[in-house]
C-alpha positions in Angstrom: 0.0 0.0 0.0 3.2 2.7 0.6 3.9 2.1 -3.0 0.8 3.0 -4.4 0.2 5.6 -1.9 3.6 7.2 -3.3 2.5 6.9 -6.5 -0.9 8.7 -5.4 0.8 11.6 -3.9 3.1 11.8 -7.2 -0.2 12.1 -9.4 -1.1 14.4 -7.2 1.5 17.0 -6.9 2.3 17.2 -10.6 -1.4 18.2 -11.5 -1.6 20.4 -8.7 2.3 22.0 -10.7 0.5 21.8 -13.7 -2.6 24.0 -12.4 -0.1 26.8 -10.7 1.5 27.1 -14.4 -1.9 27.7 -16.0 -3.2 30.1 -13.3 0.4 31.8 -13.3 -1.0 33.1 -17.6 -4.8 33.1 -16.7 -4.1 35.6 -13.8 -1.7 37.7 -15.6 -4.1 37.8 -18.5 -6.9 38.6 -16.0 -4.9 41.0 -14.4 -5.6 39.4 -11.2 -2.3 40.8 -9.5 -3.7 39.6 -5.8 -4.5 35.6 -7.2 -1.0 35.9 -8.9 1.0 36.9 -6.0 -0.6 33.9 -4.5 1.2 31.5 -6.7 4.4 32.5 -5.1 6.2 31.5 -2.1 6.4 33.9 0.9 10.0 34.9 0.0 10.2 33.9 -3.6 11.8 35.5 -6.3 11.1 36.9 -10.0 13.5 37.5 -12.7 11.9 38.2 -15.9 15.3 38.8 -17.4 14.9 43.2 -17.9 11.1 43.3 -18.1 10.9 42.5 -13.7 12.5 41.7 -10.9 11.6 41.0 -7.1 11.6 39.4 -3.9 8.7 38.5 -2.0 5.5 38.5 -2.6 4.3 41.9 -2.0 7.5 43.1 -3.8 6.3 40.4 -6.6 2.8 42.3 -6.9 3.9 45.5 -6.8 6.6 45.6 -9.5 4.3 43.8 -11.6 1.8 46.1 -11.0 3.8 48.6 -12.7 4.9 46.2 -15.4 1.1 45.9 -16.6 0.3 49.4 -15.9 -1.0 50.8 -19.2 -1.6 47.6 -20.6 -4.9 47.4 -21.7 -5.1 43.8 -21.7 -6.2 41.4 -24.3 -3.1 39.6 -24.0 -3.7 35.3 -23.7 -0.8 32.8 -22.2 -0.8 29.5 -23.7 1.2 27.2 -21.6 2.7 23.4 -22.5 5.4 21.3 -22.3 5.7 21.4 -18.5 8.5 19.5 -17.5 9.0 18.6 -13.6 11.4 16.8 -11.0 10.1 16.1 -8.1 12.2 15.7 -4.6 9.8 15.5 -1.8 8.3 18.9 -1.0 10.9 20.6 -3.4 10.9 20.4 -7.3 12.4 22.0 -10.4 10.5 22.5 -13.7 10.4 24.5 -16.9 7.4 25.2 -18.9 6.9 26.3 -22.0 5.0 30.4 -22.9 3.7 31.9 -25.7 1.7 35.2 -25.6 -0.9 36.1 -28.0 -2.1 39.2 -28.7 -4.8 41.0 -30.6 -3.2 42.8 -33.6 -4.2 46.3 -34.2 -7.0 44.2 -37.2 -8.2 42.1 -34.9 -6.6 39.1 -35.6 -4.0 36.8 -33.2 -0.1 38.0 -33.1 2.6 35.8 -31.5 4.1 38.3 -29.4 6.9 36.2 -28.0 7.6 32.4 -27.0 10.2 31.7 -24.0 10.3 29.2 -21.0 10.2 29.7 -16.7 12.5 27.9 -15.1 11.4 26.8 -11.9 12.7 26.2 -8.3 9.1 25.0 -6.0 8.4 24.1 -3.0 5.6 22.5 -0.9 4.5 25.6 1.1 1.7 25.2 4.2 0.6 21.9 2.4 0.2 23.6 -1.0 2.7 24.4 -3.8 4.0 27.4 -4.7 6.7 29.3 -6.9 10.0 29.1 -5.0 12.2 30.9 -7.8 11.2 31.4 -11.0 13.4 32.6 -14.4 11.8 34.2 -17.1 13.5 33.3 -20.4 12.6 34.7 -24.0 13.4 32.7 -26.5 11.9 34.6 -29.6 11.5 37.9 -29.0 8.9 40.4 -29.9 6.8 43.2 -29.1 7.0 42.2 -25.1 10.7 41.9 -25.6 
């Protein structure tokens, strides 16, 4: 029964990873700055390469607060290709970004496609961001 109780717990945390990475785009797209900063860890840190950088989670809502200011919106995260390594309440992962855009006609623009590289941890029984690395890997407009 240990065995498939590991293997239970397993299932488990990597859906409950895979939901934080789709709430991380569905909140920024939202602009639900309060549910994002929730996704982090109390003393986590951002590095979005030059677009943002912080340290906690306050620090994390606030400097992204001023990131989006202006923005009108209408931007859409698709997210795949999570990969994650689990190590008890720690794990690593990177996942896969694009954003889409609505073009000045209306019509979807690829606005850039990078990855976040991870550092999590299992935080008051729930996980959370520990560290995470922004990385572009074709820039464009956000770039």
């Amino acid at each position: 029964m240990d065995a498939l109780e590991e293997r239970l717990q397993r299932v488990e945390d990597l859906l409950e990873i895979h939901q934080l990475f789709v709430d991380y785009g569905s909140h920024l797209d939202r602009r639900d700055l309060n549910a994002y900063s929730e996704l982090f860890a109390d003393d986590a840190e951002l590095m979005l390469g030059p677009v943002a950088r912080a340290k906690g989670r306050d620090e994390i809502k606030a400097t992204m607060t001023k990131v989006l200011a202006g923005s009108g919106g209408g931007s859409f995260h698709v997210i795949s290709s999570p990969r994650v390594e689990l190590d008890g309440d720690r794990a690593t992962s990177e996942v896969m970004w694009t954003v889409v855009e609505r073009g000045d006609d209306g019509k979807p623009n690829v606005s850039a496609i990078g990855r976040h590289v991870d550092d999590l941890v299992r935080e008051r029984g729930r996980w959370r961001i520990a560290k995470r690395r922004g990385l572009v890997d074709i820039p464009g407009s956000m770039a």
